[in-house]
MARDREN-207056 format. One record per residue (C-alpha): x, y negated, z negated; residue in three letters; residue number from 1. Coordinates in nm, 2 decimals, padded with zeros to 4 digits. Layout:
BEGIN
{{X,Y,Z},ALA,NUM}
...
***
This chain:
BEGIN
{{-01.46,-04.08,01.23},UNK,1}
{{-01.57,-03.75,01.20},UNK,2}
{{-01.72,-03.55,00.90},UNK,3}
{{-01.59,-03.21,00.87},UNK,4}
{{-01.77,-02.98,00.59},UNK,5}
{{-01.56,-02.89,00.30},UNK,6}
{{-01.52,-02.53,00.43},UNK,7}
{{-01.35,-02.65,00.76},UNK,8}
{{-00.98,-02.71,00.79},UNK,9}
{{-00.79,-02.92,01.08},UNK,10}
{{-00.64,-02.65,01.34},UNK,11}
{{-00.28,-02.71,01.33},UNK,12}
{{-00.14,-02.44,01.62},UNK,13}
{{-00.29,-02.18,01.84},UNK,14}
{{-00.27,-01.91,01.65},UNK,15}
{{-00.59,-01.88,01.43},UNK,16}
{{-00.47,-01.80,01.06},UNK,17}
{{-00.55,-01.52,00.86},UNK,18}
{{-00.84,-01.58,00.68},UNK,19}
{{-00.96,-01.85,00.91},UNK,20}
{{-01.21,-01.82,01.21},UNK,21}
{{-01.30,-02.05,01.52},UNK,22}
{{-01.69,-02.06,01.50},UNK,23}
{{-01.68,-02.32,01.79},UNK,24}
{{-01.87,-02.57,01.63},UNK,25}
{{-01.62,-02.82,01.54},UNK,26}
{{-01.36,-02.86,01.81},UNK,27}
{{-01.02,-02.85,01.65},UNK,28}
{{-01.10,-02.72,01.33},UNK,29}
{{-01.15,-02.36,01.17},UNK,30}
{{-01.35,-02.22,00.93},UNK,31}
{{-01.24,-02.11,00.60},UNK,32}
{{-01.36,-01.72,00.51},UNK,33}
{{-01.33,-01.72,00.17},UNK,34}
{{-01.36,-01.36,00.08},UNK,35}
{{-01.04,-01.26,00.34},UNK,36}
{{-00.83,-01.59,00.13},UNK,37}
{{-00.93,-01.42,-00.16},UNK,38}
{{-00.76,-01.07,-00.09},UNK,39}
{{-00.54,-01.22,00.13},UNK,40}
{{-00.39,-01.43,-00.23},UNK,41}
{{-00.46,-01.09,-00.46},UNK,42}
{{-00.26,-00.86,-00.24},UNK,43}
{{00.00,-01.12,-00.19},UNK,44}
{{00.00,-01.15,-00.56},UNK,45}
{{00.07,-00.74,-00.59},UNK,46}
{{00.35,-00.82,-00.32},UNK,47}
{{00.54,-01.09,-00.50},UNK,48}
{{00.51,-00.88,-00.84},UNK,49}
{{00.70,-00.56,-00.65},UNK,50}
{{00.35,-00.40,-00.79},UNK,51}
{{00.31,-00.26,-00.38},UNK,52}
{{00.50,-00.22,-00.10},UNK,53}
{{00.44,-00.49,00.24},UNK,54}
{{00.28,-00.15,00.39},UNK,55}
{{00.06,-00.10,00.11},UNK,56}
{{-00.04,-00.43,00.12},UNK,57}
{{-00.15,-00.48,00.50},UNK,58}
{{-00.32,-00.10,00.50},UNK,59}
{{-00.51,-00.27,00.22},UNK,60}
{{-00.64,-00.62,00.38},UNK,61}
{{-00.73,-00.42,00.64},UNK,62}
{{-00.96,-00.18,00.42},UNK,63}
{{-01.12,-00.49,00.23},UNK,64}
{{-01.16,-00.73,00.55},UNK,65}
{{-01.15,-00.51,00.88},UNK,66}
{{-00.89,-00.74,01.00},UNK,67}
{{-00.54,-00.64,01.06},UNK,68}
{{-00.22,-00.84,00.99},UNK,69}
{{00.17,-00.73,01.05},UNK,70}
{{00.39,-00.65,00.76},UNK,71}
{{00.62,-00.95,00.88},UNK,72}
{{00.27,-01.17,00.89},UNK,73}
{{00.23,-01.10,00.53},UNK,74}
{{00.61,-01.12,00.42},UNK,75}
{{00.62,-01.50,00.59},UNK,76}
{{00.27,-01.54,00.42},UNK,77}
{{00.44,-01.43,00.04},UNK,78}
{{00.77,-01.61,00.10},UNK,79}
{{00.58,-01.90,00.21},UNK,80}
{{00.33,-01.89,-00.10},UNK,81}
{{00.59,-01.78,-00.40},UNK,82}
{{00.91,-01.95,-00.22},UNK,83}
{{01.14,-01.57,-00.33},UNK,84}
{{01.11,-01.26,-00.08},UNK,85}
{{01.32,-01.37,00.17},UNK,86}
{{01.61,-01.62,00.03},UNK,87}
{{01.92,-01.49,-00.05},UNK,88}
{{02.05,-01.52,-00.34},UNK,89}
***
């Protein structure tokens, strides 16, 4: 069995998450990047509280981590988190 450091987490698809990096040291596991999770969660937050648009929001990941995401990438990212945006009602 493997040891993986606490700021690794299992790859579970191709597609490298936001916030996540493959550092190729671990085969099958990504990195955690804990300053992108942590605007990543605070713009999400300003998302779900209708305090900014889903524009807004990925202009401003982009200004605090240099890395871009879609305004559908953080839509599915809020709905997944808060469980609202996109049901119907």
């Amino acid at each position: 069995m493997k040891l993986v450091p606490d700021n690794y987490v299992r790859r579970k698809s191709s597609t490298v998450p936001f916030g996540y990096e493959d550092d190729g040291l671990i085969d099958g596991y990504l990195k955690t990047i804990p300053q992108d999770i942590e605007v990543l969660n605070e713009v999400a937050e300003s998302v779900f509280l209708g305090e900014i648009s889903l524009g807004i929001g990925v202009d401003w990941l982009e200004a605090e981590t240099g890395k871009k995401m879609s305004r559908m990438g953080l839509k599915k990212y809020v709905d997944k988190k808060y469980e609202r945006l996109g049901k119907k009602s």
